[in-house]
C-alpha positions as CSV (number, residue, x, y, z in Angstrom):
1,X,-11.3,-16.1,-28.9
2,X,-8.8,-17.1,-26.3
3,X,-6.7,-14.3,-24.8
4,X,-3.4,-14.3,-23.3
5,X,-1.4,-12.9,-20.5
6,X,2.0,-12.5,-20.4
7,X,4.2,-9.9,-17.8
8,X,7.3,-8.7,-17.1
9,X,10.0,-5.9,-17.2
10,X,11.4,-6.7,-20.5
11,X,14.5,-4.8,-19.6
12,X,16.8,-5.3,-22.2
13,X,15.1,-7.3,-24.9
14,X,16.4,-10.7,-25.4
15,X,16.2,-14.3,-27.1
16,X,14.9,-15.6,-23.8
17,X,11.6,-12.5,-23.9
18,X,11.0,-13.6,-27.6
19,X,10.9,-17.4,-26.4
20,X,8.6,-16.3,-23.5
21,X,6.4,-14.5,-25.9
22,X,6.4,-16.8,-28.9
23,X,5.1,-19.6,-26.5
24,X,2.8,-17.1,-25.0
25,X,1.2,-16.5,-28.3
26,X,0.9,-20.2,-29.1
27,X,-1.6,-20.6,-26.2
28,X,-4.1,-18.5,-27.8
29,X,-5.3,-16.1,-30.3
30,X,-4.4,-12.9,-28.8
31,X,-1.2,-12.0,-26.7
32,X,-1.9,-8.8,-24.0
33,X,2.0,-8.1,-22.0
34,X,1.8,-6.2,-19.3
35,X,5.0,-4.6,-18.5
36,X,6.1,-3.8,-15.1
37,X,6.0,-0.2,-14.4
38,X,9.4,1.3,-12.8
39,X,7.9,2.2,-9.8
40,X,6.4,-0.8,-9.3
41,X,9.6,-3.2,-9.3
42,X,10.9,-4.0,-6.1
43,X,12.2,-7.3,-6.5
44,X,15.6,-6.4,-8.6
45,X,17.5,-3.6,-10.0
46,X,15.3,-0.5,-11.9
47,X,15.3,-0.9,-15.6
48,X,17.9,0.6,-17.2
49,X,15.2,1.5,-20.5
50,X,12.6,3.5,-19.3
51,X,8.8,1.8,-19.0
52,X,6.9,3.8,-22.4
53,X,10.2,2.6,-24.4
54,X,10.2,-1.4,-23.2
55,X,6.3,-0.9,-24.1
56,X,6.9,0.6,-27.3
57,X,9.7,-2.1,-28.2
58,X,7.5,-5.4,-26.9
59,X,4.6,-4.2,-28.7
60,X,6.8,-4.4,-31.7
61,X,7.1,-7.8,-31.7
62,X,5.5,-10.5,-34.0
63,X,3.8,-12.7,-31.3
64,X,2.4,-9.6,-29.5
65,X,-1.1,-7.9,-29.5
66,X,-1.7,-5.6,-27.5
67,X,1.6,-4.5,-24.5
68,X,0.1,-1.9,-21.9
69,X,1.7,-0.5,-19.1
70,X,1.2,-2.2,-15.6
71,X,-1.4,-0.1,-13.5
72,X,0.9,1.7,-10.3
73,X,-1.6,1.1,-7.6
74,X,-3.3,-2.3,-8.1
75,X,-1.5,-5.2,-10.0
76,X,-5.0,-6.7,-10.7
77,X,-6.5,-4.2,-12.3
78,X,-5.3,-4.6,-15.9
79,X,-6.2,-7.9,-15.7
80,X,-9.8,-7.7,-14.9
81,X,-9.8,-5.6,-17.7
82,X,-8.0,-7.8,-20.1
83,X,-10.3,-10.6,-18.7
84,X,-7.7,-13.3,-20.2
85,X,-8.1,-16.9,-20.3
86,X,-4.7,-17.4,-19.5
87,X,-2.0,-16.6,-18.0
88,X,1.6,-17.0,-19.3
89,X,4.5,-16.9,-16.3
90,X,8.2,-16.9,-17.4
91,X,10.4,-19.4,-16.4
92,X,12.3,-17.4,-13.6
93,X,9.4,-14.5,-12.7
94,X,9.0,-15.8,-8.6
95,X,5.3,-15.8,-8.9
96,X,4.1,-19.4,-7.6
97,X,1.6,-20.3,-9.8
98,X,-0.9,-21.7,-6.8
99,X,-0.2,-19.1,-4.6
100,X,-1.3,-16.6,-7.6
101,X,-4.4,-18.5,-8.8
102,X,-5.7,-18.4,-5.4
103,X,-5.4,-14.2,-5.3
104,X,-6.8,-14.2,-9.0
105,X,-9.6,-16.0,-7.0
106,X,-9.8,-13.4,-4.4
107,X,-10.5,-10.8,-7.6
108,X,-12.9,-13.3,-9.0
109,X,-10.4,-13.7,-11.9
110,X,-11.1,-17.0,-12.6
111,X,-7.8,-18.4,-15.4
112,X,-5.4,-20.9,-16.3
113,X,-2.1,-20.5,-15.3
114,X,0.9,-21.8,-17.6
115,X,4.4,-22.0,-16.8
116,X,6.4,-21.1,-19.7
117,X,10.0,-23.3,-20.1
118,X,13.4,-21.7,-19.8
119,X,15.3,-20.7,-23.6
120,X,18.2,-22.3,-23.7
121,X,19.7,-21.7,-27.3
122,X,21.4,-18.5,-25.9
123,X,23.9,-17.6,-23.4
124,X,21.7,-14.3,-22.7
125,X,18.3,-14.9,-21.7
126,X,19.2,-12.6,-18.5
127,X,18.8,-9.1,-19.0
128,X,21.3,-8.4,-15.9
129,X,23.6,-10.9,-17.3
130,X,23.8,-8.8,-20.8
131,X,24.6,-5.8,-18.5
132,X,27.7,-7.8,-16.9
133,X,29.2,-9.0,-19.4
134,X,28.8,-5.4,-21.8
135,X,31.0,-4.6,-18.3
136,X,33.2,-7.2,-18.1
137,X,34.2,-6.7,-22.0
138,X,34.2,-3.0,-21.9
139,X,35.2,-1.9,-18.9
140,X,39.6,-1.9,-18.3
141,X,40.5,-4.5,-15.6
142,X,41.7,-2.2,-12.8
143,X,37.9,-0.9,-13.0
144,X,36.1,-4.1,-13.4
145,X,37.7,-5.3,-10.0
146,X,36.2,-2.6,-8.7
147,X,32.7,-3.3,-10.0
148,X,32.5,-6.8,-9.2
149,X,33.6,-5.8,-5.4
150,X,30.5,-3.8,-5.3
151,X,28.0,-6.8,-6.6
């Protein structure tokens, strides 16, 4: 049985998740997601839906297994449980796939790492970008100006 890997925040859920997912699940026979614990992401804004909700909602999906939380001390941990054969990366998470395979290494986590392709049938494969433009088409234009001066 080949197990899968796939992580992420999975903010607001979009077309661009689902794509990430579906090919995920294509790899193999089970899908495990890991999703990013909020007080683990550094790298961008904090979710705007809490972490046991985006859990709840990705382990909805078709494509998906199992979807556990990310552990909040050790980012390796869930996978040496999981024990996966591969490892799914979306198309614009900054992990460099060498640069992971050699800490997986480190762990004796020994995997294949896949690069997942970018969705491009829909404007919003961005969860950020679904946030700007809910702004930019609800917000009145004297208060928009001063959003964007903010960004």
């Amino acid at each position: 049985m080949t197990r899968v890997v796939a992580t992420g925040t999975f903010d607001i859920l979009h077309p661009g998740h689902l794509w990430y997912l579906q090919e995920s699940a294509k790899l193999g026979d089970e899908l495990f997601v890991i999703i990013a614990r909020d007080a683990n992401i550094r790298h961008k804004p904090r979710p705007v839906i809490p972490e046991e909700q985006r859990r709840i909602m990705v382990e909805a999906l078709k494509p998906v297994t199992y979807a556990i939380l990310g552990d909040l001390e050790d980012m390796f941990r869930p996978i040496r449980k999981i024990k996966p054969d591969i490892i799914t990366l979306g198309c614009n998470q900054l992990f460099d796939p060498e640069t992971l395979r050699v800490s997986l290494e480190k762990q004796n986590i020994i995997t294949q790492i896949v690069r997942i392709s970018e969705y491009s049938d829909s404007p919003f494969t961005s969860s950020r970008g679904i946030v700007r433009e809910i702004i930019q088409r609800t917000l009145p234009e004297d208060r928009l100006k001063k959003h964007e001066a903010r960004d």
